[in-house]
C-alpha positions as CSV (number, residue, x, y, z in Angstrom):
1,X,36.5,40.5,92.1
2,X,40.1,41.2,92.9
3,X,40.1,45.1,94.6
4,X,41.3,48.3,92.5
5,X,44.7,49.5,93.9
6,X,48.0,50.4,92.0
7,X,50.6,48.6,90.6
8,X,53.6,50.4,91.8
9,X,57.9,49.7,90.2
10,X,60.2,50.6,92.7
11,X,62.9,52.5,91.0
12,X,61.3,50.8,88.1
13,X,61.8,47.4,88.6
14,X,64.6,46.8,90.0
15,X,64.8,43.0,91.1
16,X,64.7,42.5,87.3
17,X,66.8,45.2,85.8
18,X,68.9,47.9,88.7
19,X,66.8,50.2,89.4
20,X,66.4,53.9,88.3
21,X,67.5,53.2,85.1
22,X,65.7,53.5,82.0
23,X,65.8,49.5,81.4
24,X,64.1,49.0,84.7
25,X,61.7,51.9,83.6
26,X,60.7,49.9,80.6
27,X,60.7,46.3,82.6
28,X,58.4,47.6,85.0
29,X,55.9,48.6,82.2
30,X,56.6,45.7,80.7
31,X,55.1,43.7,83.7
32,X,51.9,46.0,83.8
33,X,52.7,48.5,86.4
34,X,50.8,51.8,86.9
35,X,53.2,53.8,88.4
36,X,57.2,53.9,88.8
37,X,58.8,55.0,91.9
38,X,61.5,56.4,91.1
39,X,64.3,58.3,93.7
40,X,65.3,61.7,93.5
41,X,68.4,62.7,95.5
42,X,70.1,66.6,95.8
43,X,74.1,65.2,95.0
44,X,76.8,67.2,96.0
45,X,77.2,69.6,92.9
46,X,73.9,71.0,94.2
47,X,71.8,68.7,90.8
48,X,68.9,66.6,90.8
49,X,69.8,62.8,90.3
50,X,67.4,59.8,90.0
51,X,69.6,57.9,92.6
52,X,68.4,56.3,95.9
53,X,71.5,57.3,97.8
54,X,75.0,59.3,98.0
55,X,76.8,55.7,97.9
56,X,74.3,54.5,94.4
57,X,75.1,58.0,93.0
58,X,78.7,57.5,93.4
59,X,79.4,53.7,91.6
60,X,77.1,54.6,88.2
61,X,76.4,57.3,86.5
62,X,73.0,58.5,87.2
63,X,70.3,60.4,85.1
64,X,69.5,63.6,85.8
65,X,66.1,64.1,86.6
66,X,65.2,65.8,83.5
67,X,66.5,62.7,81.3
68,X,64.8,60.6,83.6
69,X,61.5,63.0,83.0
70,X,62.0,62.9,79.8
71,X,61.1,58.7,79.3
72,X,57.8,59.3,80.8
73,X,57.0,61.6,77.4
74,X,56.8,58.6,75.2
75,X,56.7,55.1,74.8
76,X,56.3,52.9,76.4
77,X,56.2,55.3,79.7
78,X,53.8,57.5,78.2
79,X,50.8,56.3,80.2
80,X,52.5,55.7,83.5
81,X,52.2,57.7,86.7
82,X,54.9,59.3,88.4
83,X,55.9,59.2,92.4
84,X,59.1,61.2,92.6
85,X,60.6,59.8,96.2
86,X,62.3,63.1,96.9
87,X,65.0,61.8,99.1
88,X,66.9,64.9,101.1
89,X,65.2,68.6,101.5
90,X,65.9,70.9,98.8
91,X,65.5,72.1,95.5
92,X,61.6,71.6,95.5
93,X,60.8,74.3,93.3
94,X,63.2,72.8,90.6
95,X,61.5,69.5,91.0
96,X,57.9,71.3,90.9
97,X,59.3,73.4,87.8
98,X,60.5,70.2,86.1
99,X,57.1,68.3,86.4
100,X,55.2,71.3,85.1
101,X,57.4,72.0,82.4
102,X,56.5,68.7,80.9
103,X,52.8,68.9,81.7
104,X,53.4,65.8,84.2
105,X,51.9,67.3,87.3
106,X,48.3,65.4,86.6
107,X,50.8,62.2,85.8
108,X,52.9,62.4,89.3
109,X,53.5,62.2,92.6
110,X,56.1,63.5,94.8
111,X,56.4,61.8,98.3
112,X,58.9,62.3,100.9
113,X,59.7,62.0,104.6
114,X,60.9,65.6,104.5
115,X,58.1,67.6,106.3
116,X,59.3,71.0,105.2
117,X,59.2,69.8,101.5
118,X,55.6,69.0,101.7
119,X,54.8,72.1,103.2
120,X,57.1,74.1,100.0
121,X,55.9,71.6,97.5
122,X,52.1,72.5,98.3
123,X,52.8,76.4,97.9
124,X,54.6,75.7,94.7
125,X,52.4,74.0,92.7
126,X,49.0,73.3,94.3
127,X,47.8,71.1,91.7
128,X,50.7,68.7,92.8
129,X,49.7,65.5,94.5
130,X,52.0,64.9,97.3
131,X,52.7,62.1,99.4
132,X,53.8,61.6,103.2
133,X,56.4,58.7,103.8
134,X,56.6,57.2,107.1
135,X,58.7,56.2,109.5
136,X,61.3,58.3,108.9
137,X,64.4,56.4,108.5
138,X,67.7,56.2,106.6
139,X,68.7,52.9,107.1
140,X,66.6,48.9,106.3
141,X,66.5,48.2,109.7
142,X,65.3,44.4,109.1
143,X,69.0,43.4,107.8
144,X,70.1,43.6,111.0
145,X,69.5,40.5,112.6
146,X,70.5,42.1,116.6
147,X,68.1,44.8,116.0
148,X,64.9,42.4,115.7
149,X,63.5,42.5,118.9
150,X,63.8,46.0,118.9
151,X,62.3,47.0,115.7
152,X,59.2,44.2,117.0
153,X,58.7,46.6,119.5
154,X,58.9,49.8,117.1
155,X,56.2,48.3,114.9
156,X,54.3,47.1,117.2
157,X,54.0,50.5,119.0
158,X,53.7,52.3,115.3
159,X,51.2,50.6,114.3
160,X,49.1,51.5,117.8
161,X,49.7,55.4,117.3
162,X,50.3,56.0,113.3
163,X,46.3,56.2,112.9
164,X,45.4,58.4,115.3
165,X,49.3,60.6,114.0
166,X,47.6,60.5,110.3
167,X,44.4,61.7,111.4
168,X,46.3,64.8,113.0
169,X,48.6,65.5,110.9
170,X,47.5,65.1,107.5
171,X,44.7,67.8,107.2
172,X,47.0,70.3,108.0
173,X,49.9,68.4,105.8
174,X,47.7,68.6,103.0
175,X,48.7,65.5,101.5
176,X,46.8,63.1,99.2
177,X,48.5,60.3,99.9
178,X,50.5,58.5,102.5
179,X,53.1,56.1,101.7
180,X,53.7,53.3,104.6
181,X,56.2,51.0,105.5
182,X,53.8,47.7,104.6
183,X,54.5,46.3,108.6
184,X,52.7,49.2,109.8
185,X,49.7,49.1,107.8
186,X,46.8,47.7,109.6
187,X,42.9,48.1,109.3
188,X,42.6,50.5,111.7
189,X,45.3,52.8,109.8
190,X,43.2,52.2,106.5
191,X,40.0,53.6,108.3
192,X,41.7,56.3,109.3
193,X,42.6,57.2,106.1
194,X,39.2,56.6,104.4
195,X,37.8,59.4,106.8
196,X,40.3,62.3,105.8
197,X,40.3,61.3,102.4
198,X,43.9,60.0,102.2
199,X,44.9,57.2,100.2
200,X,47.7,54.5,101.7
201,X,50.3,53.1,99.4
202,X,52.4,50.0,100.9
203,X,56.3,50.1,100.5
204,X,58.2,48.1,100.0
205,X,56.7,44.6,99.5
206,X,58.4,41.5,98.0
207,X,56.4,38.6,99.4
208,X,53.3,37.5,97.2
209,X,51.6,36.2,100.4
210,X,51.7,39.9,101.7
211,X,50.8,41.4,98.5
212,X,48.0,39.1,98.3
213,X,47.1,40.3,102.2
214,X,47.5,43.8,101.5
215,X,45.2,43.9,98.2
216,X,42.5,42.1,99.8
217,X,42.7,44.6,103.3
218,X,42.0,47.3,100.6
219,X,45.1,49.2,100.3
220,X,45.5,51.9,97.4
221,X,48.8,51.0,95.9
222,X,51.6,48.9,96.3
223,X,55.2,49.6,96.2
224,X,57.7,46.3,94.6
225,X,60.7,45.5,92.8
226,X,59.6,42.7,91.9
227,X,56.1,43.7,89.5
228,X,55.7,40.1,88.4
229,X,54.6,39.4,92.2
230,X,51.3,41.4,91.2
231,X,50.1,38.8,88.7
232,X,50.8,36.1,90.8
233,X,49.3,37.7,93.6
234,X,45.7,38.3,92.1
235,X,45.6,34.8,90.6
236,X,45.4,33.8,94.5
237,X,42.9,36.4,94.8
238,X,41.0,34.9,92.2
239,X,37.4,33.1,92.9
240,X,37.7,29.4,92.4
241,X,35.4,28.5,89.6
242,X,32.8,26.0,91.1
């Protein structure tokens, strides 16, 4: 029996369609997903954007994050969970406000590596589920071929210390949920978790072989653009018929 966890569209699904766009909404559901990830970025006209970045925001028109809300009332996105990737500190009370004001709070997520918007979003709406991303970090550091033994040893020392960090800091955080760089992710951190009641969703993975890994260690969700890597995935996972 293949293990529960979620099906997660980053930005949608955005190896199949660009992401954050309603096309890449509908692909992911299309491929089965149970939640969309999408990004939500502060631009400079002080709005709410579903963009992943000042440098996406500024070669296509993005939503706003009420039309982008606004799919997730109907077809085919009706059924679908939320995670709102809140991407820079601010304007967490319209964000809140916007969820609520379309009933969507029991539907979504918001996660962020923004500790002061964890701690605002929890006194704004305490019904909210909220999410801790970790590391912090602005930049893919694995394109950068020079930086590879260096980021070996940044792993390798996160994934000694993150449990013990989690254990700490999210009682007091508050948060349901935290959302993990997949590299990191080890048993340990996933007992951890199990014993403050914190559920671990894996970002961002593109490999079926990991996926595959990261199901059967018992992870709750998992974070792709690519949601046709599920399916194929769980067909390895799959008993062989004797």
């Amino acid at each position: 029996m293949i293990p529960t966890y979620r099906r997660i569209g980053h930005k949608g699904a955005d190896a199949i369609v660009t992401g954050n766009t309603a096309d890449s909404f509908d692909a992911a559901a299309e491929h089965g997903v149970d939640m969309i990830e999408l990004d939500v970025l502060r631009v400079k006209e002080g709005k709410l954007v579903v963009a992943h970045d000042h440098h996406d925001a500024m070669r296509r028109k993005p939503m706003d994050l009420t039309e982008a809300l606004d799919l997730f009332l109907a077809a085919p996105l009706e059924e679908i969970e939320i995670d709102c990737d809140l991407k820079l500190a601010g304007r967490e009370a319209e964000l809140a406000g916007a969820l609520s004001g379309r009933g969507l709070v029991d539907r979504a997520m918001v996660s962020t590596m923004e500790i002061e918007s964890i701690i605002k979003l929890r006194k704004l709406e305490p019904e909210l589920r909220l999410g801790w991303t970790y590391p912090k970090t602005r930049r893919d550091w694995t394109r950068y071929g020079w930086a590879g033994p260096a980021l070996k040893a940044a792993l390798s020392a996160m994934r000694r210390r993150f449990p013990a960090t989690l254990r700490k800091r999210a009682p007091k955080l508050e948060i349901n949920a935290v959302w993990v760089y997949h590299r990191i992710i080890t048993p340990r951190l996933l007992a951890a978790a199990r014993e403050i009641g914190v559920e671990v969703m894996a970002w961002t993975v593109d490999d079926v072989e990991r996926i595959r890994d990261l199901v059967a260690m018992g992870v709750d969700g998992i974070c792709s653009n690519d949601p046709r890597l599920f399916e194929l995935a769980e067909r390895r996972l799959e008993p062989t018929a004797k």
